[in-house]
C-alpha positions, -999 to 999 in steps of 0.1 A, spaced: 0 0 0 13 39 -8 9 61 17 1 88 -4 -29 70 -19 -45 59 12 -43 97 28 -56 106 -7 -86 82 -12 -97 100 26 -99 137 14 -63 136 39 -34 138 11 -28 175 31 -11 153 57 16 135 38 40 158 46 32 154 82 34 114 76 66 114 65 86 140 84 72 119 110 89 86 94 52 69 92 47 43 65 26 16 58 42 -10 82 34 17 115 -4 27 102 -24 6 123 -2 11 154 -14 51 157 -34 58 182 -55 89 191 -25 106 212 -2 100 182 -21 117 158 -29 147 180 8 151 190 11 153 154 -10 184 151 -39 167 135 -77 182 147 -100 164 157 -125 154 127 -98 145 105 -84 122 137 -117 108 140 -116 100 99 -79 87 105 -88 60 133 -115 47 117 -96 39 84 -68 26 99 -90 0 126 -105 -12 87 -73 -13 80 -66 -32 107 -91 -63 94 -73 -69 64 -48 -93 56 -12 -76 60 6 -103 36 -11 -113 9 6 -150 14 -12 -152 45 -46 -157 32 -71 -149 61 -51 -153 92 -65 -137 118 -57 -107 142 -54 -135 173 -33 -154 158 -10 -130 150 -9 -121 181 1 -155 196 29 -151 178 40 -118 195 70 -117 213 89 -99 238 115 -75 223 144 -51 240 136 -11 233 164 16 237 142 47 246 164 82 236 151 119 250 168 146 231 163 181 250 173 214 237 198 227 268 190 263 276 158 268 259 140 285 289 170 316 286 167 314 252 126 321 253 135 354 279 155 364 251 143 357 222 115 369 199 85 338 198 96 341 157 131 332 166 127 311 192 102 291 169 124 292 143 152 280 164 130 251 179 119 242 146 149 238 128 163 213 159 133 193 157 138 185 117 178 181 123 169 156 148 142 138 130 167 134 103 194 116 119 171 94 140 158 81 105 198 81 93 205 55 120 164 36 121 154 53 150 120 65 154 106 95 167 77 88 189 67 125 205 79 161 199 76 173 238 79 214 233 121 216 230 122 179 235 124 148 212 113 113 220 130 85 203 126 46 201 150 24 190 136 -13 180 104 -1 176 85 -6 154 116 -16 132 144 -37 159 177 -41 153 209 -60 169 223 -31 178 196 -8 189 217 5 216 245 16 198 225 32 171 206 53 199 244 65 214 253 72 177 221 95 170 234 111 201 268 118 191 251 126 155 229 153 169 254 172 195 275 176 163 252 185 142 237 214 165 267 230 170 266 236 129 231 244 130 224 264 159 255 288 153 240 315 130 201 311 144 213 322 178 240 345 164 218 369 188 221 353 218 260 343 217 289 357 246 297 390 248 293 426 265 260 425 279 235 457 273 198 461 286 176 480 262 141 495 274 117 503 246 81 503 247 70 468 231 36 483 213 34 520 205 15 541 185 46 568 180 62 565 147 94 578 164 100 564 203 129 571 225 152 533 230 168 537 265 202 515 272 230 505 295 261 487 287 270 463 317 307 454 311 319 421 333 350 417 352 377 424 327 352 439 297 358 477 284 331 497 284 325 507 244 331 543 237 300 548 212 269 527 201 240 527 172 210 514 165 199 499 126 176 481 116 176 445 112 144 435 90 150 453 58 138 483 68 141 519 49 156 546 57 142 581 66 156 616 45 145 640 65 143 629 102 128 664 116 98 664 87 68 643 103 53 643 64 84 629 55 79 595 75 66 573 44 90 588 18 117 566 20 149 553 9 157 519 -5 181 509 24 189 504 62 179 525 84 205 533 109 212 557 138 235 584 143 267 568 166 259 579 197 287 582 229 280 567 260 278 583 292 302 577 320 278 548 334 277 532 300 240 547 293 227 557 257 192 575 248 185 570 207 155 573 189 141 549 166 120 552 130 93 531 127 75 518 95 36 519 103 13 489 110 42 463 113 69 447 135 100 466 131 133 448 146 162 464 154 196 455 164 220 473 190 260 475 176 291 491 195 319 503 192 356 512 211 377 546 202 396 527 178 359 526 155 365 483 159 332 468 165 326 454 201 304 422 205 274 420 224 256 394 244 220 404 241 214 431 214 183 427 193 147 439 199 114 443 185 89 470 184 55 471 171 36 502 154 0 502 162 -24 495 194 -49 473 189 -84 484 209 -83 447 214 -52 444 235 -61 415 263 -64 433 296 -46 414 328 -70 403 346 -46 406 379 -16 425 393 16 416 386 45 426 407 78 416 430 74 409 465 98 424 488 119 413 517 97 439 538 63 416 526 52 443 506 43 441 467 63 463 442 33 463 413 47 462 377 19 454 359 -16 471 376 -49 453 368 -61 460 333 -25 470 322 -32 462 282 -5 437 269 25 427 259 36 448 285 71 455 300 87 476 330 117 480 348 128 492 381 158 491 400 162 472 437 184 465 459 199 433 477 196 428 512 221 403 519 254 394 506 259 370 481 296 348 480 307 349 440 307 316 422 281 300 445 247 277 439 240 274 477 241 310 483 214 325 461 196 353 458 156 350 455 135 375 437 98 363 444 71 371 409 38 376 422 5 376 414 -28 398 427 -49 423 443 -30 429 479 3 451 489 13 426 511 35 400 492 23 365 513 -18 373 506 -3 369 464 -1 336 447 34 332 436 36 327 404 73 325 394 111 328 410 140 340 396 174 334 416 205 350 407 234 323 416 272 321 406 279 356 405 308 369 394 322 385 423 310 388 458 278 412 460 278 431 493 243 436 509 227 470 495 241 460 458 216 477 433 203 457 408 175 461 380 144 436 374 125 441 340 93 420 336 80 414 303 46 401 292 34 388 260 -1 383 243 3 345 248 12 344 286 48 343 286 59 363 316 99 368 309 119 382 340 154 393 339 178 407 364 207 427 355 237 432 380 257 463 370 282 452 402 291 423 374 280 428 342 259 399 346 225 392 334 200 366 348 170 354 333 142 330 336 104 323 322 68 321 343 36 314 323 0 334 331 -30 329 323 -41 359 300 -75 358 273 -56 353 243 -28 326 265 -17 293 240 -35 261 249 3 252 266 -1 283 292 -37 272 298 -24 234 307 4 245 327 -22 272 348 -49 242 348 -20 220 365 -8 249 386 -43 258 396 -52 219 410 -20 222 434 -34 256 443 -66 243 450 -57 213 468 -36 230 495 -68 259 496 -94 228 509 -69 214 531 -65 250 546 -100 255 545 -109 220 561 -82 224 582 -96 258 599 -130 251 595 -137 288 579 -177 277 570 -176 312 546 -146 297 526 -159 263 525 -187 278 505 -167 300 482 -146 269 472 -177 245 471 -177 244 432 -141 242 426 -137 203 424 -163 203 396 -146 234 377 -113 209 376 -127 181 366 -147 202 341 -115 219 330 -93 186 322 -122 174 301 -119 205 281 -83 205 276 -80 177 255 -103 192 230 -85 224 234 -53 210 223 -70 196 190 -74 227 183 -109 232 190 -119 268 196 -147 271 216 -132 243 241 -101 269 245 -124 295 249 -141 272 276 -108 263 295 -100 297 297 -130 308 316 -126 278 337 -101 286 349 -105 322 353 -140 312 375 -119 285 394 -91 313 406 -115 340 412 -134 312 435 -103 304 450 -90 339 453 -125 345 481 -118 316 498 -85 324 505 -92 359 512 -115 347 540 -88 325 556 -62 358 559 -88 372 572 -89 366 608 -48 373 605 -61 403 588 -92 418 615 -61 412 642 -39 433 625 -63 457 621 -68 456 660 -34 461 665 -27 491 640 -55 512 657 -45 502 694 -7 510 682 -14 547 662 -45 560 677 -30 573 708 4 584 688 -17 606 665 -37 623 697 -7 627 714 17 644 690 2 646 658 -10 678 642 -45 690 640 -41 683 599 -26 647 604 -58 642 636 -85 649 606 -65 629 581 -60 600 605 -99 599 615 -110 594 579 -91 570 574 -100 551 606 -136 553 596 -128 537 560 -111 513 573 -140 501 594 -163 505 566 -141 483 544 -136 456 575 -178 459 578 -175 446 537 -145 418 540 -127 440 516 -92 427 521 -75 452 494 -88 483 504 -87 477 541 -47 470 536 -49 506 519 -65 524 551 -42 503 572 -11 518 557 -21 555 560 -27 552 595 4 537 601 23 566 575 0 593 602 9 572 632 49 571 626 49 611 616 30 616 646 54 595 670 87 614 653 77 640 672 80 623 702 115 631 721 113 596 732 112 586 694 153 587 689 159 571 720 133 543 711 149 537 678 183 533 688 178 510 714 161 488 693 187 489 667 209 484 690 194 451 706 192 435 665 222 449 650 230 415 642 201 412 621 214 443 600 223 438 563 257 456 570 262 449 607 298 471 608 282 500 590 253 492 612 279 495 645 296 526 631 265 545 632 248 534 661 283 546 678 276 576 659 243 584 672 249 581 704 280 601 707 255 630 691 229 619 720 254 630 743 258 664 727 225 674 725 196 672 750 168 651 737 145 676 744 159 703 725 135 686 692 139 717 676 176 716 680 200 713 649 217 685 666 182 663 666 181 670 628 214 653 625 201 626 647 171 621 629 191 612 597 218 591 610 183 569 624 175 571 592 204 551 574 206 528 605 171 520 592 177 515 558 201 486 570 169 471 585 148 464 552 127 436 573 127 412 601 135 376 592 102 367 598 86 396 573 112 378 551 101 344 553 62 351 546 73 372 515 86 338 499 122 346 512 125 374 490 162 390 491 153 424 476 140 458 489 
């Protein structure tokens, strides 16, 4: 039988190609199953079509010198046989999707998968699954051999050589180098936006004297760069930048020309004093002319969560997307170069509340093996980046080194791949199996009803995603408001088990500021401190965990200006400082200044507060403070986050 007129006679011949890239012939037809032929990319009515041809297939003789044996007793004649099973992964694909365009990196992935398919069938391998960046091999099946083993270490040996050939020029982008961080809005409507850099040289790297900026998509060049009319008369070649020097930090500010309505992709190039070209690690970008009134929405905050338990928000709810921010932070311990064991955290969270333990996390990015030691206080700078399809890319660059660290979280967003929607339905059944333990667990009767459906959701949900991943659109469509209903359902009920944590902390703010504010506050900060009492017992009356957080903070903001005014405040301070300097970030620097301020307590009567010497004070409390960014325990509920 030919393989092309079997697929033919079923209205199917548009899946040859798919066959046989997938080395399927005759002899492995009737051993596809439904999972095979959706793995392949096939949807579901022409699966449906497939399976039943190929179980009529199935009936009929497969010799034609075997007259009309029968499927049974070919199957007493089935013996047991060896199988060498290969995976083939491609190492460093998560870094590679942080920084990488989806093109490229699809590209990228593409072109390993059909390298490796080919040198499996070189050496009678067969390729069982694609798995995302991985490849799943058989060897003696369906075809065995004597040597099965030693072909599967050869296809090994075959494809490690082979992807150094390949992979060269398709990740030219992504090779060693000086490394430089580029800000740039992702969508925007101006034809001509600002691109922001750095150049972060390593241990031992110059610092380039100049940059530019050209384009790398075949893009045309502008005459007349201060006539607005003269945007769309154009030139037949590159666009490219005027050099531009780089500050004393290594910064540049350049602006870009757009071509309207499309993706315009650019590439960063630098240069020494000599005019020789200096290579970069990470130097290509992407922006897109045009916003879309149909930009997804997020459906909830994204942010960092901070060694202090609060949430730094990068992404507010309703931010349109692909979205990307960056902002700078700083460590808050010390980290020993070249180590795994001592790592720094940097907690990605999800939701509605400032403080970072009442978020789902979502993702973690540690920065490990750096370069050099990082003392406590080192600044570095976090950029989040989030795409139409889920992808949530987060990168950390350490000027201190030169050194950039990167990894990938997935979120659930409308217009999020079937493969984000899986990976949230999985993430979603942990999350919901430790919420009805809690929940059980405390016996919270108002939670146990918000989660009552939730079981049924799931179980609706993983019914769906088969479906889904055939490429069926109104069972995506279905997944994704699953699971949006499931994590809005769990969302409440775990709202209502913070909240007895949540009333006592409420209890303890207004026994803690109430008489600070009558005592010493102003008559302004009295008013201000009243309203917001009042809101905050209106928004405890309604369960409403984020805006009672809100009230709770400006009373405390009233309550600590109130209590500076105490004389007793200083004194207070330092003490306590005093009694955890060991917990202090820097605990010399920490030392020094405590020995500082009280030398200046002696000086100066702590009851001249109106004194020039209590203004000095006042700051030196201040930096001891700074070297007190949060209590271990604060630490620990913010998922052991080691920035402030």
């Amino acid at each position: 039988m030919e393989l092309g007129d079997w697929l033919r006679r079923l209205d199917l011949e548009r899946y040859e190609a798919v066959f046989r890239e997938n080395a399927i012939d005759p002899d492995v037809l009737c051993d596809l199953t439904e999972e095979h032929l959706r793995d392949l990319g096939i949807p579901l009515g022409a699966r449906l079509k497939l399976l039943k041809a190929i179980a009529e297939l199935a009936k009929e003789p497969s010799d034609p010198t075997s007259g009309t044996e029968s499927l049974d007793a070919k199957a007493e004649g089935v013996e047991r046989r060896h199988v060498t099973v290969m995976f083939s992964d491609l190492v460093g694909s998560t870094a590679l999707s942080a920084s990488m365009d989806p093109e490229d990196l699809r590209e990228v992935i593409s072109a390993y998968q059909k390298c490796v398919a080919k040198i499996v069938r070189r050496f009678g391998g067969f390729v069982a699954k694609y798995m995302g960046d991985g490849v799943l091999v058989y060897f003696g099946y369906p075809q065995a051999h004597e040597d099965d083993a030693q072909r599967a270490v050869r296809t090994g040996l075959g494809i490690v050589e082979a992807m150094g050939k390949l992979l060269t020029p398709l990740m030219k982008d992504t090779g060693a180098g000086l490394a430089v961080r580029v800000e740039h809005p992702s969508v925007t409507a101006d034809l001509e936006p600002f691109v922001v850099g750095r150049c972060l040289p390593g241990q031992g790297q110059p610092m380039p004297d100049r940059v530019r900026i050209e384009r790398e998509d075949g893009g045309r060049n502008v005459n007349n760069v201060n006539n607005v009319d003269s945007v769309d008369n154009v030139d037949n070649v590159d666009w490219k930048s005027a050099d531009m020097p780089l500050s004393a930090e290594g910064s540049f500010v350049l602006q870009v020309r757009l071509e309207r309505s499309r993706r315009n992709r650019f590439r960063v190039r630098a240069f020494d004093r000599a005019r020789a070209e200096v290579q970069l690690a990470t130097h290509v970008f992407a922006i897109v002319h045009g916003v879309s009134i149909g930009d997804p929405p997020l459906a909830r905050a994204i942010g960092v969560a901070r060694a202090d338990d609060s949430t730094h928000v990068y992404f507010a709810k309703g931010t349109p997307l692909p979205a990307r921010r960056t902002f700078a932070h700083h460590t808050v311990k010390a980290i020993a170069a070249a180590s795994d064991d001592d790592a720094l955290a940097v907690p990605i969270v999800q939701g509605e509340s400032i403080r970072a333990h009442r978020n789902r996390l979502i993702g973690m990015l540690h920065l490990r093996r750096v370069a050099r030691d990082l003392p406590a206080g080192s600044r570095i700078e976090v950029t989040l980046e989030l795409d139409r399809s889920g992808q949530l890319a987060t990168r950390a660059d350490v000027p201190g080194t030169g050194q950039t660290f990167e990894d990938v979280a997935f979120v659930l967003v409308p217009t999020a791949t079937v493969d984000t929607a899986a990976r949230e339905l999985a993430a979603t059944t942990r999350r919901a199996a430790e919420v009805q333990r809690r929940t059980f667990q405390l016996g919270v009767p108002a939670a146990v009803q918000a989660i009552g459906d939730v079981s049924a959701l799931l179980a609706e949900a993983d019914r769906a995603l088969p479906a889904a991943r055939a490429d069926d659109v109104e069972a995506a469509q279905k997944l994704h408001r699953l699971l949006l209903d499931i994590n809005c359902a769990l969302d409440d009920g775990e709202a209502l088990l913070e909240w007895p944590d949540l009333d006592a902390e409420t209890r303890r703010c207004t026994l803690t500021y109430t008489p600070m504010v009558a005592q010493w506050g102003t008559p302004a900060e009295q008013q201000l401190y009243e309203q917001e009492l009042e809101a905050a017992g209106r928004a405890r009356k309604r369960n409403n965990v984020a805006e009672l957080e809100l009230h709770l903070d400006a009373m405390r903001a009233l309550g600590r200006a109130a209590y500076c005014r105490d004389p007793r405040s200083m004194t207070d301070a330092i003490d306590w400082a005093a009694a955890h300097v060991t917990e202090a970030m820097d605990v010399a620097a920490a030392a020094r200044l405590l020995d500082r301020a009280r030398a200046l307590q002696a000086q100066n009567p702590v009851a001249d507060h109106a004194g020039g010497g209590v203004w000095a004070l006042r700051a030196i409390v201040a930096e001891i403070w700074e070297l007190f960014p949060g209590s271990p325990e604060l630490q620990a509920k913010s998922f052991d986050s080691g920035i402030r």
